[in-house]
N, C-alpha and C positions, 0 to 999 in steps of 0.2 A: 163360421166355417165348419161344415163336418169334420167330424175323427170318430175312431173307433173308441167306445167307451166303457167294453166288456173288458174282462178278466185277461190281461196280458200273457199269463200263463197256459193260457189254454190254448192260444194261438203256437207256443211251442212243439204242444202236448201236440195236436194236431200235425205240425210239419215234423214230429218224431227228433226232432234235435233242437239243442239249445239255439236261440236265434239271441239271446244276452236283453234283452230289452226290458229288464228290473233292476239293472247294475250291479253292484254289489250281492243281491239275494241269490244272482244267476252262478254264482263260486261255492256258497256254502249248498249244508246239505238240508236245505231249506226250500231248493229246487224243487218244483212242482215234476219234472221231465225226471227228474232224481227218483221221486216217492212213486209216479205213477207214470213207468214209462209206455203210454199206451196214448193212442186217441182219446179226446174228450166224449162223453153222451154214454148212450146207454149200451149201443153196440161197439165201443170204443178199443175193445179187448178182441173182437173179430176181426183177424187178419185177409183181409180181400187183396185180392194181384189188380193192380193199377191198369188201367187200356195207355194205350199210347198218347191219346187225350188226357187222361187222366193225370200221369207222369207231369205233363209238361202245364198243366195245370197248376200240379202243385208246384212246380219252379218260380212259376210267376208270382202265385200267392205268397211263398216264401222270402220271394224277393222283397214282394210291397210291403211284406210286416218287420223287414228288417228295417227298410229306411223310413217307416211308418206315414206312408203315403194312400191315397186312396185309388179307385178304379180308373177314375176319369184323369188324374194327376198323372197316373203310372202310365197310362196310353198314352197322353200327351209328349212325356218325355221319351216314350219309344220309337212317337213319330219325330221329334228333332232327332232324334239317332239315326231313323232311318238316311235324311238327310243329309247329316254329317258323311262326308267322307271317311273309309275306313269301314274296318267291320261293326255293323249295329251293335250286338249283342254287348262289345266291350264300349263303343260309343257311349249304350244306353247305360252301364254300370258307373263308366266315368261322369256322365250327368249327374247321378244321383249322390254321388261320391262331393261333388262341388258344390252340394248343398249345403249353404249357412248351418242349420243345426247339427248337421252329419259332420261340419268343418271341428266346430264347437266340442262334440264328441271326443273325433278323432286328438285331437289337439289336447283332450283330460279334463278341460273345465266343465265337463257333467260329465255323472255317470253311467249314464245310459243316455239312446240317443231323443227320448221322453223328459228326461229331463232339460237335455240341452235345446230342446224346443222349447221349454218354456224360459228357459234363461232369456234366450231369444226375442219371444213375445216379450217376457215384461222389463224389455227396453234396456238390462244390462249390458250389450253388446254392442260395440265400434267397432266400422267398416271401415279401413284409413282415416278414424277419427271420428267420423260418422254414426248415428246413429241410427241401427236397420236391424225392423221389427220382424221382418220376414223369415222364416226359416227356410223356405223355400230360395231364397235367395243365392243366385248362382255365384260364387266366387272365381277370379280367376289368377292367375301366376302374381305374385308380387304385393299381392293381398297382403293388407295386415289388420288382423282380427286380436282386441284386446278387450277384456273386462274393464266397464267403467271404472272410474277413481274412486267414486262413492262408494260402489258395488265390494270392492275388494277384502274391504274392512268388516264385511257381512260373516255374521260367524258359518252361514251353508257354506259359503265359499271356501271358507279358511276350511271347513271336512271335506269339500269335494276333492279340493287341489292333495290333501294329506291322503286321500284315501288312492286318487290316483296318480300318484306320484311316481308310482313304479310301473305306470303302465307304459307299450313302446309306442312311439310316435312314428305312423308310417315314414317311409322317406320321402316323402312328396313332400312332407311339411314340419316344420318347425318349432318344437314348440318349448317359450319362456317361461316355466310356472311362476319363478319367483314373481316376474314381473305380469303375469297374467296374460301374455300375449302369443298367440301363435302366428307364425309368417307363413304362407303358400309360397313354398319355391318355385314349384310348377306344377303341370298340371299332374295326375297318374296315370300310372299305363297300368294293364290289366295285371301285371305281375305283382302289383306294387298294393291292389286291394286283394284283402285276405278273405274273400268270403268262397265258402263252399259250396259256389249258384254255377250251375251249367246256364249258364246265358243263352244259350244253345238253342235251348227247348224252348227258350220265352219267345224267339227270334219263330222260330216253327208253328208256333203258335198262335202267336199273332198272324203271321204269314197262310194259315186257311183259308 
């Protein structure tokens, strides 16, 4: 399967704000966005005004690097949005939000959403007991999402869970550390994901 395989930090550097997608590295002052707040390249320090395209350009981009999806993935989920009833834009954000890795995430047992996609892949993770490889995989209300038994006594695990222990756990969801499991109460509403995306512009965008 493709994925992006460059420099994670330059993808920040680029959308001019922290998108967290190093974990831990993304707090200290070890921040790339920290040392060089400017676009990546050679003309990176040249401040150009954005067209209207452009803007909303970057919205979408910044969107698919946060939940680290690709072009064809990111369209696909915008078209079941479109479908869903309701407004798209927050449609499309709740899709992406219900994703197995993104649940995994949100929930502390990895710290960043890179990691928790591979926690994913290499078969650490129960779907109501189940075991599913997919990160991409939709969750829904009532879900219960646990780290295998094996998996637990793993010493990543035992610094993932310490190091995010103080992080907050949306209210949509649940989450056990002691016992490794996080619950989906239900689904989220737009209020409920903290991300700084004007959905807005992706929806307009698409929409040419």
């Amino acid at each position: 399967m493709a994925r992006y395989r460059g420099a994670v930090c330059r993808m920040c550097r680029r959308e001019g704000e922290k998108l967290f997608l190093k974990g831990d590295r993304c707090y200290t002052g070890k921040c790339a966005i920290d040392k060089r707040p400017y676009a990546p390249g050679q003309h990176g320090q040249r401040r150009s005004k954005l067209s209207e395209y452009g803007v909303q350009l970057r919205e979408k981009q910044k969107t698919k690097r946060i939940y680290g999806v690709l072009e064809t993935q990111f369209r696909n989920y915008f078209e079941a949005a479109e479908k869903k009833s309701g407004i798209t834009g927050e449609n499309l954000l709740v899709l992406l939000e219900l994703r197995l890795d993104n649940v995994v995430y949100r929930g502390s047992l990895g710290r960043s959403r890179t990691e928790a996609r591979q926690v994913v892949r290499h078969n650490h993770i129960l779907v109501n007991g189940k075991k599913v490889n997919i990160p991409s995989y939709s969750v829904k209300a009532g879900d219960v999402i646990t780290l295998k038994e094996k998996s637990t006594g793993i010493q990543r695990f035992k610094d993932v869970i310490e190091t995010t222990s103080s992080r907050t756990t949306p209210e949509w969801l649940e989450a056990d550390l002691e016992n490794s499991t996080i619950k989906v109460l239900d689904i989220p509403t737009r209020e409920q994901i903290d991300l700084t995306v004007q959905e807005t512009l992706i929806v307009e965008l698409y929409s040419k």
